[in-house]
C-alpha positions in Angstrom: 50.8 -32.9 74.3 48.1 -34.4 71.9 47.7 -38.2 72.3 47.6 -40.2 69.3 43.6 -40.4 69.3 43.5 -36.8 68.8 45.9 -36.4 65.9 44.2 -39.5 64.0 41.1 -37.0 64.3 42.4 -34.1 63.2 43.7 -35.6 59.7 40.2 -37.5 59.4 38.3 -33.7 59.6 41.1 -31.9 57.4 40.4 -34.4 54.5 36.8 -34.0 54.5 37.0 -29.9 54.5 39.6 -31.0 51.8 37.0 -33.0 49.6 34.1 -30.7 50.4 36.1 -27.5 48.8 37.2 -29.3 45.8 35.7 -28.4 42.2 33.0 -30.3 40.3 34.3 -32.6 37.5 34.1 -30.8 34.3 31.9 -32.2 31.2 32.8 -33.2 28.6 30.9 -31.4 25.6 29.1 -33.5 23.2 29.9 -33.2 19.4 28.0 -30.6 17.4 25.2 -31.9 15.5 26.2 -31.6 11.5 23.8 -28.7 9.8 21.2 -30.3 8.2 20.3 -32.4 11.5 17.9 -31.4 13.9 18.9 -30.7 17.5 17.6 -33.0 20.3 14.6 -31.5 22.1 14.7 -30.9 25.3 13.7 -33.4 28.0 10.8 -30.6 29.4 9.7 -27.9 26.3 9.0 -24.4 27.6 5.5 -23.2 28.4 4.2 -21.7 25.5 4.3 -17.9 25.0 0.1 -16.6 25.8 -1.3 -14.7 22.8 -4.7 -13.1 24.1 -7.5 -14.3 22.3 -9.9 -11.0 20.3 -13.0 -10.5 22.7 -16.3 -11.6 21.0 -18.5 -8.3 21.0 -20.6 -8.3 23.7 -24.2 -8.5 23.2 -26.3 -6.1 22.4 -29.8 -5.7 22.1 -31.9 -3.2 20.1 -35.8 -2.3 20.4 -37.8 -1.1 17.5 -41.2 0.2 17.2 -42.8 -0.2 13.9 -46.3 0.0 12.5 -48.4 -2.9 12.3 -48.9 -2.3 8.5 -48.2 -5.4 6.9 -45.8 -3.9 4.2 -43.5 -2.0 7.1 -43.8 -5.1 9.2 -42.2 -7.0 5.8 -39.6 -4.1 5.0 -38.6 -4.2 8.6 -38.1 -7.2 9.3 -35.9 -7.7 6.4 -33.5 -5.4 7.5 -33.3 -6.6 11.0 -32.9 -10.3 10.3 -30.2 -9.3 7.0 -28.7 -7.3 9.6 -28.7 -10.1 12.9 -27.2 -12.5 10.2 -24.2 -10.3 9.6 -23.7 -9.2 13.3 -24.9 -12.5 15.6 -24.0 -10.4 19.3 -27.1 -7.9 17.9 -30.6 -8.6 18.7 -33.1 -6.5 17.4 -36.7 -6.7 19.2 -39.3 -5.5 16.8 -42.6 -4.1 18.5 -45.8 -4.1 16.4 -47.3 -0.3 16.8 -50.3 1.4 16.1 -50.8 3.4 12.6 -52.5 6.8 11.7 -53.0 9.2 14.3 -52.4 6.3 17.0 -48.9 6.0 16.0 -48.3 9.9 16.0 -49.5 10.2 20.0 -47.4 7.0 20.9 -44.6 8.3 19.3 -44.9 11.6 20.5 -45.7 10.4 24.2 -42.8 8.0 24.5 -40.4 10.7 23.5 -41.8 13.1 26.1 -41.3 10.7 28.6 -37.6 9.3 27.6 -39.7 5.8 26.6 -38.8 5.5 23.2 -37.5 2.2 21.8 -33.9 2.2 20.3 -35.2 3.0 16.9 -38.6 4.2 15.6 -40.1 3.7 12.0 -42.0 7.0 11.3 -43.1 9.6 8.4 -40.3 11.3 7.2 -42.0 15.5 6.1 -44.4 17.7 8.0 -45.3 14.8 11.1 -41.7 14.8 11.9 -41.4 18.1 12.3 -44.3 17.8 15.1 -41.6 16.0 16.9 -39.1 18.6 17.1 -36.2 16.2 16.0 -33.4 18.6 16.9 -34.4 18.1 20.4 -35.7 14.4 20.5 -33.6 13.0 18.0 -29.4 11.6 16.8 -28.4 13.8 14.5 -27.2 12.0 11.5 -25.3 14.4 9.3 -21.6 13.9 10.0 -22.3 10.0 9.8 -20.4 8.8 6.3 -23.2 6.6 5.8 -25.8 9.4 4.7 -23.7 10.0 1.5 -25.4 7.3 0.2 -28.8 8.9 0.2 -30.0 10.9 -2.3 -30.3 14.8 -1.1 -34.1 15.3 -2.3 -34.6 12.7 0.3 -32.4 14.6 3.4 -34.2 17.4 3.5 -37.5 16.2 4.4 -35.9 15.0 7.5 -34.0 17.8 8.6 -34.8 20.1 11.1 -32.0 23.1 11.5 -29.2 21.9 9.3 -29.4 18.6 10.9 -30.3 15.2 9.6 -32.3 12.6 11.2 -33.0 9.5 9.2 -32.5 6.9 6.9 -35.0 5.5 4.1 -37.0 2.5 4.3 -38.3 1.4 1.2 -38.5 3.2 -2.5 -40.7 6.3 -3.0 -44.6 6.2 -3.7 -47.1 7.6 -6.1 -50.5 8.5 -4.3 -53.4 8.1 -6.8 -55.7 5.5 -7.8 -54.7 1.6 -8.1 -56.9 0.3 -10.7 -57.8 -3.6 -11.1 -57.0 -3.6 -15.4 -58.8 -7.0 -15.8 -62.1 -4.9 -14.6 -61.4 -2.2 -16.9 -61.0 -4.6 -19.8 -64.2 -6.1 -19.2 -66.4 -3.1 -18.7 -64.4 -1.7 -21.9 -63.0 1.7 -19.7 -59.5 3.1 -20.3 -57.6 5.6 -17.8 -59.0 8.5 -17.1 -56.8 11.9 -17.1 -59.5 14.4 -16.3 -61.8 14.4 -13.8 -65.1 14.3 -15.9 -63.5 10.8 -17.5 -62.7 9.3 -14.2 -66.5 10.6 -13.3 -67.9 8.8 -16.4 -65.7 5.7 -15.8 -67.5 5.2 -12.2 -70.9 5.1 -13.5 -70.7 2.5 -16.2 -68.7 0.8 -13.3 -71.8 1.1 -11.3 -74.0 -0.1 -14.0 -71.8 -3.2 -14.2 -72.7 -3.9 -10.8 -69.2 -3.3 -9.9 -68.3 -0.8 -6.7 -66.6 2.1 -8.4 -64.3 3.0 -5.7 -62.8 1.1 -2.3 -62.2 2.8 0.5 -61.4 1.7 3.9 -62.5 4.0 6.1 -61.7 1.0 9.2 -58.0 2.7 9.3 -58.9 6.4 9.2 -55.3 7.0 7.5 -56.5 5.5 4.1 -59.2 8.8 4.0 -56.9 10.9 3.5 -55.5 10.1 -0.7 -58.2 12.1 -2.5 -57.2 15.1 -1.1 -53.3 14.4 -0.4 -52.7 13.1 -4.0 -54.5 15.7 -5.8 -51.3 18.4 -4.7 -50.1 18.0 -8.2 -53.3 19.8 -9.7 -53.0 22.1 -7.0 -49.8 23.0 -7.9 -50.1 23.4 -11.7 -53.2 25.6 -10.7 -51.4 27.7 -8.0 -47.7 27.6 -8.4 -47.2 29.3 -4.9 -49.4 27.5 -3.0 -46.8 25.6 -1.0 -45.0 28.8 -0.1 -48.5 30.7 0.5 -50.2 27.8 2.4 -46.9 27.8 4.6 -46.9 31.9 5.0 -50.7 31.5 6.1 -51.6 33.4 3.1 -53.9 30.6 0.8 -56.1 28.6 2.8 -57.4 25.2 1.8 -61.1 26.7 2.1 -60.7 29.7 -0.3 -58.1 28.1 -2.6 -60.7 26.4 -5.1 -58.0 23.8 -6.7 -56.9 23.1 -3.2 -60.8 22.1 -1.9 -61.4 20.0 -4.8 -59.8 16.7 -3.1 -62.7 17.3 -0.2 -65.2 17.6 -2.9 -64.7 14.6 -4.2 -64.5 12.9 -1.1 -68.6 14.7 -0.9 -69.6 13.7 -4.3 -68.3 10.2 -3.9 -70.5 9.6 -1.2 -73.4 11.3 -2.9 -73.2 9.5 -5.9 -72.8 6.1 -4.3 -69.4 5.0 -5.6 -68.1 3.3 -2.3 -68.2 -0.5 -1.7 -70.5 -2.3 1.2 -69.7 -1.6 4.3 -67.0 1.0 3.2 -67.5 2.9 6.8 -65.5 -0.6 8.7 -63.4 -1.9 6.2 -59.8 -2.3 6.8 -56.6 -1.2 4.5 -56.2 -5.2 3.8 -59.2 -5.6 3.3 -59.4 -3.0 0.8 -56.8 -4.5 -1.1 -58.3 -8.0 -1.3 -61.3 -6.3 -2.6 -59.5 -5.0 -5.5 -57.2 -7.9 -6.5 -60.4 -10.4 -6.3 -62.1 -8.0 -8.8 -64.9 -6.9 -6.0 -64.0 -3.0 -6.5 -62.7 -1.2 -9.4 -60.6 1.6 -8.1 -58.3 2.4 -4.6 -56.9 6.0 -4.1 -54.1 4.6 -2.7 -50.4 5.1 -2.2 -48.3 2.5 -4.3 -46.7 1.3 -2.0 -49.8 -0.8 -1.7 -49.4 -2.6 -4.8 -46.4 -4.7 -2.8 -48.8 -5.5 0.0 -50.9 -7.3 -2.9 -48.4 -8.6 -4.4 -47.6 -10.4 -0.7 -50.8 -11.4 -0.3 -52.4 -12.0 -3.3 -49.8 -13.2 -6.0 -51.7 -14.1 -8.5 -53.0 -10.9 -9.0 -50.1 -8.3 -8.3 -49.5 -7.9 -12.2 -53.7 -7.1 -12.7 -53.2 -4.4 -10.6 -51.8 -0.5 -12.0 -51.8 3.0 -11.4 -52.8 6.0 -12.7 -52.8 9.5 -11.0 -55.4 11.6 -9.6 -57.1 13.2 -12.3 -57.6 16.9 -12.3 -59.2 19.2 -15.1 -56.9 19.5 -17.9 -55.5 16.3 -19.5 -52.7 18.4 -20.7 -51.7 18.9 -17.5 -52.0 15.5 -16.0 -49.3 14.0 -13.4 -48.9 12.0 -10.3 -47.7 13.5 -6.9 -45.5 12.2 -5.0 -44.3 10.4 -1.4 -40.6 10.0 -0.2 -40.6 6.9 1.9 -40.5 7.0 5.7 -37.6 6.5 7.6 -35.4 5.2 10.6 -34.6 7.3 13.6 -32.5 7.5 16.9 -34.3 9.0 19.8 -31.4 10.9 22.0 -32.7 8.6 24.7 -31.0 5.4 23.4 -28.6 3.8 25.7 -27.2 1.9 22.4 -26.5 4.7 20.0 -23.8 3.2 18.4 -25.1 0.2 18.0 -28.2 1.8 16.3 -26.0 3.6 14.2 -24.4 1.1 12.8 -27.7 -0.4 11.5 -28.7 2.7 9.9 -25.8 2.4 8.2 -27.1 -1.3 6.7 -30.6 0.4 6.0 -28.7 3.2 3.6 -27.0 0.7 2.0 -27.7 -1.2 -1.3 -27.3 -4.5 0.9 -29.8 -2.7 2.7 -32.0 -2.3 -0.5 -31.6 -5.7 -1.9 -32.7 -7.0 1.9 -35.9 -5.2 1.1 -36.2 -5.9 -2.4 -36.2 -10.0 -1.8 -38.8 -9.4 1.0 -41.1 -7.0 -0.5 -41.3 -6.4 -4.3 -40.7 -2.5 -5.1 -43.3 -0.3 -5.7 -41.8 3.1 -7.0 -37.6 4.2 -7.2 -35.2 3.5 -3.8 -33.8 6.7 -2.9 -30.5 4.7 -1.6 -27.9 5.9 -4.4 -26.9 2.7 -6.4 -30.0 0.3 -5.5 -31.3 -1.2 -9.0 -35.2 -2.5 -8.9 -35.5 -6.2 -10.6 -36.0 -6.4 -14.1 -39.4 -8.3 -13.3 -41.1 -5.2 -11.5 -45.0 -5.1 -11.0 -46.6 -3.0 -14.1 -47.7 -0.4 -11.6 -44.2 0.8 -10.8 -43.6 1.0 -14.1 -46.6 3.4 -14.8 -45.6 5.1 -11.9 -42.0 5.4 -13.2 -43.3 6.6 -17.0 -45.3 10.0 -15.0 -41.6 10.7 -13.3 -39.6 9.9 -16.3 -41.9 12.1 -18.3 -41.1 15.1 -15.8 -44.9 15.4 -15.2 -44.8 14.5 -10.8 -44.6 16.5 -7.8 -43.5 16.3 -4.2 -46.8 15.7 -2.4 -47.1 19.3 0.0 -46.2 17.7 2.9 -42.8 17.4 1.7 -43.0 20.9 0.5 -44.5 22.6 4.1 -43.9 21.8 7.1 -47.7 21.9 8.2 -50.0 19.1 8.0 -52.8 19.0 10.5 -53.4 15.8 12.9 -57.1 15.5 12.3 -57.2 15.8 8.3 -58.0 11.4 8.1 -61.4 12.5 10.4 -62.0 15.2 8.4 -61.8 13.5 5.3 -63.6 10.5 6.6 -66.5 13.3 8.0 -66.9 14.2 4.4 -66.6 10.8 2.8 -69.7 9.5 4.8 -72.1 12.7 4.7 -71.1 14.0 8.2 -69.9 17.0 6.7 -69.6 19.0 3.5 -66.6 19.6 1.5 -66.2 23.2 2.6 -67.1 22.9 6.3 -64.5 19.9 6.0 -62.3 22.2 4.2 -62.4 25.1 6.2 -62.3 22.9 9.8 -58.8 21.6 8.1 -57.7 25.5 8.0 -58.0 25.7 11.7 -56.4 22.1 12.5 -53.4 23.3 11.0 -53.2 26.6 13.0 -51.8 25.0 15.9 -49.5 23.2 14.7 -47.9 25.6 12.6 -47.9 28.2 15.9 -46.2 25.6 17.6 -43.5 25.6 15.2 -43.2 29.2 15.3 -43.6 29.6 11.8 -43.7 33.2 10.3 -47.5 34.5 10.0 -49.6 32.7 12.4 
């Protein structure tokens, strides 16, 4: 029988199970808000949905060899800094290089060795086919960007139906920079035959005036006289180019072709060269001529932006005329294609060098140049305009290939062009040696280089 203290506790525990299982009180809903009335935020907004933020390129950095001429260094640099400007992760490290024959056995060593910089500033024609730039170097030719570079241009760095670099700079005349304000005053006019340019020099010398600079301190300067005169050689012997590349004409038993050592001889002989012409430096040659000290420079134009730079007040006293030959009918200029931008295969940055070749073939890539470095002859970028205020020279030089009377210069032509021809020329210029032993020691500097290219003949 259950006492009354048990039954008491058995109703107290049945009412709480009771309340525990009942339901929750039901809410009442609050009225809609009308249309036009924002809804109440919420007490505790939700975290915000994560958008990922666009990765900042990662830094790059490129090296670059260039010459320690002052005009490269200027063109360069332009390019570089344009370029770092427009892309701030990229960081381009310019080294200052050697020129002349220097430059051709640091290039040629580095890219034996798998040392070469990111990207190299070197001659486009015959020295980079010394290179062998199907094996050393990026081929260029399915990049869009080389579309904007004119074709005469491509195939002076091709090797093998591949291309492998962009222009730097417009093309250049080689002849002879003249200082006009000289010429006015010992009453002299351009000469377009040898025997005039020969009779020019000695009232020059009679003036007390030194006929002709030349800077035999940077071996590579020899070289014009014989270089620039191609376009007498050529409307002489049509065929030389092909012949000269067959081995079937020879420098040495091709009279038009020996003529540019001659007058390397004769100018020696006959005293035209300046003081201490054996030391003097390309710079210094140019000073020379825009203070009025010398009359004449054979000289790539190119120059006449390098005086321009340095010497302001004289860049528009300075113009050009090309090498004279025998005929006056048949006088013309010959001519350089500017030297170009490459990609050695060893870059670990390929891409990245790419993509600045692509500013260098552009006309932004032009202008760069153009506000750096006044332009001394045509761009070969397709679309790059020269400033109306261009130095007279380049507009002589433009009035010989506008006239249809210029020429490739033959190492655009051939693919041989012999390492030691700025000693040879230098050997002759000085009395070391004559023009034909000069001549004829040129013939056999070129034999191994064109063996090595396996050329047809040798």
């Amino acid at each position: 029988m259950f006492s009354i203290r048990k039954i008491f506790l058995l109703f107290v525990l049945l009412a709480v199970i009771l309340t525990a299982c009942a339901p929750a009180a039901t809410a009442v809903p609050a009225p809609a808000a009308p249309a036009d009335t924002a809804a109440p935020a919420p007490t505790s907004a939700p975290a915000p949905t994560e958008v990922p933020a666009t990765a900042a390129p990662a830094p790059v950095e490129l090296t670059f060899l260039v010459g320690s001429n002052e005009n490269d260094q200027l063109m360069n640099h332009a390019l570089a800094d344009a370029y770092m400007a427009l892309h701030p992760n990229v960081t381009i490290n310019i080294e200052s290089g050697p020129t002349g024959t220097e430059a051709d056995n640091l290039v040629k060593t580095r890219l034996a060795t798998g040392e070469m910089n990111d990207l190299f500033y070197y001659n486009s024609g015959s020295l980079l086919q010394a290179l062998h730039p199907a094996d050393t170097l990026v081929d260029l030719s399915q990049q869009p960007f080389m579309a904007n570079i004119v074709d005469s241009f491509k195939q002076t760095v091709s090797q093998n139906g591949q291309v492998f670099g962009v222009p730097v700079g417009t093309a250049s005349a080689g002849g002879i920079l003249y200082n006009t304000k000289i010429f006015a005053q010992v009453g002299i006019s351009v000469p377009k035959t040898w025997a005039e340019f020969e009779a020019n020099n000695e009232k020059l010398k009679a003036a007390g005036i030194a006929p002709v600079i030349v800077t035999f301190g940077d071996t590579w300067t020899s070289q014009l006289f014989v270089l620039a005169d191609y376009y007498n050689v050529q409307q002489a012997v049509p065929t030389f180019a092909a012949d000269y590349t067959a081995n079937k004409a020879k420098y040495a038993s091709t009279p038009a072709a020996m003529a540019g050592f001659s007058y390397m001889q004769e100018g020696f002989e006959k005293g035209w060269w300046q003081q201490d012409y054996a030391t003097t430096k390309f710079d210094q040659g140019l000073k020379l001529l825009a203070d009025g000290k010398g009359a004449q420079y054979s000289m790539l134009s190119f120059a006449l932006g390098t005086i321009a730079t340095n010497s302001p007040e004289a860049g528009n006293d300075i113009g050009f005329f090309a090498l004279p030959g025998t005929d006056a009918s048949k006088n013309g200029a010959t001519i350089w294609m500017p030297n170009a931008v490459y990609i050695p295969k060893t870059s670990k940055h390929i891409a990245e060098a790419e993509d600045f070749l692509a500013f260098i073939a552009s006309t932004d890539g032009a202008d760069a140049i153009t506000a750096k470095v006044p332009p001394t002859g045509p761009y070969v970028i397709k679309g790059a305009k020269l400033p109306d205020n261009v130095l007279p020279g380049v507009k002589e030089i433009a009035a010989y290939i506008d006239a249809g009377s210029s020429a490739p210069a033959l190492e655009f032509l051939s693919p041989i062009k012999g390492p030691s021809l700025e000693q040879l020329c230098v050997a002759a210029g000085t009395g070391q040696m004559d023009a034909a032993a000069a001549a004829a020691a040129y013939d056999e500097d070129v034999k191994k280089q064109a063996q090595q290219l396996g050329l047809a003949g040798w």
